[in-house]
FIRORO-361673 format. One line per field, with one value per residue (C-alpha): residue in three letters; x, y, z. Coordinates in steps of 0.5 Angstrom, whole numbers. Layout:
N
mikol <- (ALA,...);
c1 <- (X,...);
c2 <- (Y,...);
c3 <- (Z,...);
***
This chain:
351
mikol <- (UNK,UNK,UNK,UNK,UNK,UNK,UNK,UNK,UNK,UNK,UNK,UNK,UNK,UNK,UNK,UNK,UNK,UNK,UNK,UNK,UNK,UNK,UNK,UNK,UNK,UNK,UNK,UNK,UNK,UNK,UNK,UNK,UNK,UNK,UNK,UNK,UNK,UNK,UNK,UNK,UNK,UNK,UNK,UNK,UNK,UNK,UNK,UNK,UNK,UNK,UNK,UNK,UNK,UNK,UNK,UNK,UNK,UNK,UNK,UNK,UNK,UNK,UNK,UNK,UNK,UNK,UNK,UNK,UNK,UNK,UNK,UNK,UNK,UNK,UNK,UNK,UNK,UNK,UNK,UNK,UNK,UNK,UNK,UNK,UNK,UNK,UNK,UNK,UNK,UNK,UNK,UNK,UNK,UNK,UNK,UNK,UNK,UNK,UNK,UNK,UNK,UNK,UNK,UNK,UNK,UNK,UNK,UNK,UNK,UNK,UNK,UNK,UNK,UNK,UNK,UNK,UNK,UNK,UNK,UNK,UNK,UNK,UNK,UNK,UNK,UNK,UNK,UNK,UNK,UNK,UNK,UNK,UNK,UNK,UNK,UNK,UNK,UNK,UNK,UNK,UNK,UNK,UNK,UNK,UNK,UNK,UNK,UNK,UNK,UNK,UNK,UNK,UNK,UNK,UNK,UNK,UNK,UNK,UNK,UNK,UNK,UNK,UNK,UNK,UNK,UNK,UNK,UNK,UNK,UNK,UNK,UNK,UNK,UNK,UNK,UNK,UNK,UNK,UNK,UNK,UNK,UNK,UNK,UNK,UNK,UNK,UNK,UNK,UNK,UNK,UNK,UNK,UNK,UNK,UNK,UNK,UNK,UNK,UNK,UNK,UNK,UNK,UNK,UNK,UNK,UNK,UNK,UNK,UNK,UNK,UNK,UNK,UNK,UNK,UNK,UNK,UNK,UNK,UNK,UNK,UNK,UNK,UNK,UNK,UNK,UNK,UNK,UNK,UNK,UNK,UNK,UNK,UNK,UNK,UNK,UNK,UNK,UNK,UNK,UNK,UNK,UNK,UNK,UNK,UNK,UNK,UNK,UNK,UNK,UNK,UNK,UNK,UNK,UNK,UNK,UNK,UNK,UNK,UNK,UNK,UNK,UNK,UNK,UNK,UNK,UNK,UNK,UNK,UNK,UNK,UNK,UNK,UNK,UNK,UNK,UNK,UNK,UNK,UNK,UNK,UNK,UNK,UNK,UNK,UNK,UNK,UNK,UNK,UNK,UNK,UNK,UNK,UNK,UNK,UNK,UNK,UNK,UNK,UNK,UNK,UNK,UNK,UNK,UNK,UNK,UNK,UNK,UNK,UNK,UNK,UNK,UNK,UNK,UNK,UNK,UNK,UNK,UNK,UNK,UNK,UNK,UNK,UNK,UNK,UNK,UNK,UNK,UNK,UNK,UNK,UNK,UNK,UNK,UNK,UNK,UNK,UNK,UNK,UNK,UNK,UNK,UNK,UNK,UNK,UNK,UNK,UNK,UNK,UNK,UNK,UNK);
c1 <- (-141,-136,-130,-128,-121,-117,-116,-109,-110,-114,-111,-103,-106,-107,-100,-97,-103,-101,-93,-94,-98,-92,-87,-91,-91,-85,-83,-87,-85,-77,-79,-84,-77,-72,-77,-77,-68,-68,-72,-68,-62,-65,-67,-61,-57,-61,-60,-55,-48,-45,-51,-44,-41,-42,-43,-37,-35,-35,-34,-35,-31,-35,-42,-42,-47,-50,-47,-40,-42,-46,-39,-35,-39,-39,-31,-31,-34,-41,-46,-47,-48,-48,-52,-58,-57,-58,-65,-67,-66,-68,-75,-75,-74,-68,-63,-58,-53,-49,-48,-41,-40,-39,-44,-46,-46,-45,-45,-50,-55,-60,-60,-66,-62,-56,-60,-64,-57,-54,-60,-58,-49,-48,-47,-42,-41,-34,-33,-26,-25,-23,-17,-15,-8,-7,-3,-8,-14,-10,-9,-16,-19,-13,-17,-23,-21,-21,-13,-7,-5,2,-2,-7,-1,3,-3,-4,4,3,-3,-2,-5,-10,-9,-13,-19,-22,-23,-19,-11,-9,-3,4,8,1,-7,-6,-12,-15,-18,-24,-28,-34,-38,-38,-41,-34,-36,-31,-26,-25,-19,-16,-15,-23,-24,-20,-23,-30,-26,-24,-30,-34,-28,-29,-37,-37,-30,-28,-36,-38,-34,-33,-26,-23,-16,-10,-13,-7,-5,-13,-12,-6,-9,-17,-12,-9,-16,-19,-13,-14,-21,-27,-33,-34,-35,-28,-26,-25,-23,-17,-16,-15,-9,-6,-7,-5,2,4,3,7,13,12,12,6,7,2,2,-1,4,9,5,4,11,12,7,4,-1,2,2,9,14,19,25,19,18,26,28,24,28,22,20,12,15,14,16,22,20,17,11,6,8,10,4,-4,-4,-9,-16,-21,-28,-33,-33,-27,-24,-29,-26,-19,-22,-26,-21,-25,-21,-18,-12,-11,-5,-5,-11,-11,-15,-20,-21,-28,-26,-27,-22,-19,-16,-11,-8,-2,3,2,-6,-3,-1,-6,-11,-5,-5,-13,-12,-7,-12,-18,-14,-12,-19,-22,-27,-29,-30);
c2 <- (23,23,27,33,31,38,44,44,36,38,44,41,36,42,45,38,37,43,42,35,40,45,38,35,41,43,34,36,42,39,33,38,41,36,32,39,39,33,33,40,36,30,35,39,33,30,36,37,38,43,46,49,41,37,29,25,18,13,5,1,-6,-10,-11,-6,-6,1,3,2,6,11,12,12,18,22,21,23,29,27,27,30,25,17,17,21,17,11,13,16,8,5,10,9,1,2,-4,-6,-7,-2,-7,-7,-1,6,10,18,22,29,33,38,32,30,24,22,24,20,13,14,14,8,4,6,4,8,4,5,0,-1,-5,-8,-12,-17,-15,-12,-14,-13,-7,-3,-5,-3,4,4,3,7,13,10,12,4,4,5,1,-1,-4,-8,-10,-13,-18,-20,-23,-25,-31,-34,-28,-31,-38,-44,-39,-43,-48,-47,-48,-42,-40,-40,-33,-28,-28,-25,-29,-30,-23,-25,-20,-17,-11,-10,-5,-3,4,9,7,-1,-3,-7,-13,-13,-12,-18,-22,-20,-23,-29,-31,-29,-34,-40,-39,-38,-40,-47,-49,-46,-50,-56,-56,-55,-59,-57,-50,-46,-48,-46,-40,-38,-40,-37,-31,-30,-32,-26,-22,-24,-25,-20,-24,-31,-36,-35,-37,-44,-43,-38,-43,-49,-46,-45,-52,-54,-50,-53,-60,-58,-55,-48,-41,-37,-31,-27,-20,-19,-23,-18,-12,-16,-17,-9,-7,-3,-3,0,-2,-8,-6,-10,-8,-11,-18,-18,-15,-15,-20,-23,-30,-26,-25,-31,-29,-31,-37,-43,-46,-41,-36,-36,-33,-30,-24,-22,-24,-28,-29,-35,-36,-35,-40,-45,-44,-46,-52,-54,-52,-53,-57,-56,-55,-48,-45,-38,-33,-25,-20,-15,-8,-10,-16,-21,-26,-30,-36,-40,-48,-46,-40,-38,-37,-33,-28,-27,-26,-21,-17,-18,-14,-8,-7,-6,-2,2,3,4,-1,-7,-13);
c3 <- (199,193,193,188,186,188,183,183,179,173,171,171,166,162,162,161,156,153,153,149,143,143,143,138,133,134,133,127,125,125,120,115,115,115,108,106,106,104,97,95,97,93,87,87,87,81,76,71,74,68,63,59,58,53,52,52,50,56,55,60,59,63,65,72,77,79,85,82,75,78,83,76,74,80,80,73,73,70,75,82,87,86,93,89,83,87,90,83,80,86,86,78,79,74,72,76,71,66,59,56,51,49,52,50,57,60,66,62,63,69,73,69,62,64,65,59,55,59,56,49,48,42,36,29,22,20,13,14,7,4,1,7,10,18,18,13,18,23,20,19,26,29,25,27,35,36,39,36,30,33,39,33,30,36,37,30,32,38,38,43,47,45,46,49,47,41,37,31,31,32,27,31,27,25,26,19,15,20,21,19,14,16,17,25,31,34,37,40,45,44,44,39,44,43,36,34,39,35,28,31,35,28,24,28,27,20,18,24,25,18,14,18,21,14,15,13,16,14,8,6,9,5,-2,-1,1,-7,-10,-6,-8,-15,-17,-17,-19,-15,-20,-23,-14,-16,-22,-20,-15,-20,-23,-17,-16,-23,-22,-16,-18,-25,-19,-23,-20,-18,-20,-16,-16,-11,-6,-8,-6,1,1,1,6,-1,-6,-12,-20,-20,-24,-28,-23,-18,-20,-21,-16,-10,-5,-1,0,-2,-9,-12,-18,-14,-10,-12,-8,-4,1,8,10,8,4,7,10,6,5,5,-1,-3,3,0,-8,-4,0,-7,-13,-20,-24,-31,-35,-34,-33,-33,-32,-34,-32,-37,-34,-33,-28,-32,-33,-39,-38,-41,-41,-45,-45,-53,-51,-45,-49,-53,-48,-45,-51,-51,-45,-46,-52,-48,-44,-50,-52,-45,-46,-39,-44);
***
């Protein structure tokens, strides 16, 4: 006969039973709530900081991995919490990597917005010329808020900051000429040590390897830099640059104008008290042979006109309003082209 199992058994496997529903629930409860903390605090945090604020400019001068550049704009005020970044970037499977650049961001914009601008640096054009010298790219990149002039200018006289870097002899006194003449994407808050790093990769490309390794570098870069100065239309190049030849071989003085411009650090009309007076080995009015230097920095084609003088017997040249040059073998010819140009001057007509 089989025995009932006593009263007392059955109904305190119900208490205990009920005890782990009201635990269970409880348990539950606590974890619907803590998910419920957590995504707010998750959702707060992602929003953005400031609707009031403004996008600013923020460079980044190294490739940064995500933790670090999400840390810098939570130091900086930009966004709420590097920690819900990182779960957003995680949960988005965003890149690892901030690329080097300047980049738009601001706290009035969300978790979402701000890695959508770390995608895309900003980017802006900027000529620097031909006929530019240093120092007046200098003062235009300064306004372009990419450093101080003074800071560009300290690097154009100290090459050696930049020694062991290239292929190219670097030139011992100034990396003027060297600059090489381009549009560049140099966006906001570059520092001059960058932009002219940009110039001198872009001269051992096209310049360096482009050419062949010029020999007697320097001696080309001076001359391609008074062709450039002097000449507006590139087939008259190798010819200005065939009277320069022509004027050394004959021990006779250059007499470039625009060497005495570089010498003042000014582009103005030259007067006769210039050519006379100005005391500067950039006057060659004054001084035989070529100028210590580059006046300014050259392009291609006017490096290869200095690397490939046409030959000649041209001794002078002059200039029409229009660009175009005369060209002369003797100095009584000289002089006619000279008036044929005070009368087109007079007359206010290109010839």
């Amino acid at each position: 006969m089989t025995e009932k199992p006593p009263a007392y058994c059955s109904s305190g496997i119900l208490r205990d039973l009920k005890k782990l529903k009201r635990f269970l629930f409880r348990a539950f409860a606590l974890v619907v709530l803590a998910a419920g903390a957590a995504a707010f605090w998750f959702y707060s945090q992602i929003q953005p900081l400031n609707a009031a604020d403004k996008p600013r400019l923020v460079r980044f001068r190294d490739a940064t991995g995500l933790n670090l550049a999400l840390q810098r704009l939570e130091d900086g005020k930009i966004i709420r919490s590097a920690l819900a970044a990182k779960i957003y970037a995680r949960i988005k499977k965003e890149n690892p990597d901030v690329r080097i650049g300047t980049y738009e961001l601001g706290a009035n914009q969300s978790v979402e917005e701000i890695f959508a601008s770390l995608k895309k640096p900003v980017r802006r054009m900027v000529r620097l010329p031909e006929t530019n010298w240093a120092a007046r790219t200098a003062n235009l990149l300064a306004k372009d808020q990419l450093g101080s002039a003074e800071e560009y200018m300290d690097l154009v006289r100290h090459p050696d900051e930049f020694k062991g870097d290239y292929e190219f002899p670097l030139p011992k006194d100034s990396l003027e000429g060297y600059l090489y003449p381009d549009t560049y994407d140099l966006p906001p808050l570059m520092t001059p040590k960058e932009v002219i790093r940009r110039q001198l990769d872009n001269f051992e490309r096209r310049v360096w390897n482009g050419l062949g390794k010029p020999k007697n570098l320097h001696r080309v870069i001076i001359v391609a830099s008074m062709v450039e100065m002097e000449v507006k239309r590139d087939q008259e190049r190798p010819i200005v640059a065939g009277v320069i030849a022509n004027r050394l071989a004959k021990g006779m003085m250059l007499q470039i104008d625009a060497a005495i411009n570089y010498g003042l650090q000014k582009w103005r009309p030259l007067t006769y008290d210039d050519y006379r007076y100005v005391d500067s080995p950039y006057n060659l009015y004054r001084n035989k042979g070529l100028p210590p230097g580059p006046i300014c920095s050259p392009s291609i084609k006017s490096i290869e006109a200095a690397m490939k003088p046409a030959k000649h017997k041209y001794l002078y040249y002059v200039a029409l309003p229009s660009g175009r040059s005369l060209f002369a073998a003797t100095y009584g010819e000289h002089l006619r082209n000279v008036a044929k140009r005070r009368s087109a001057v007079a007359r206010g007509t290109p010839e």
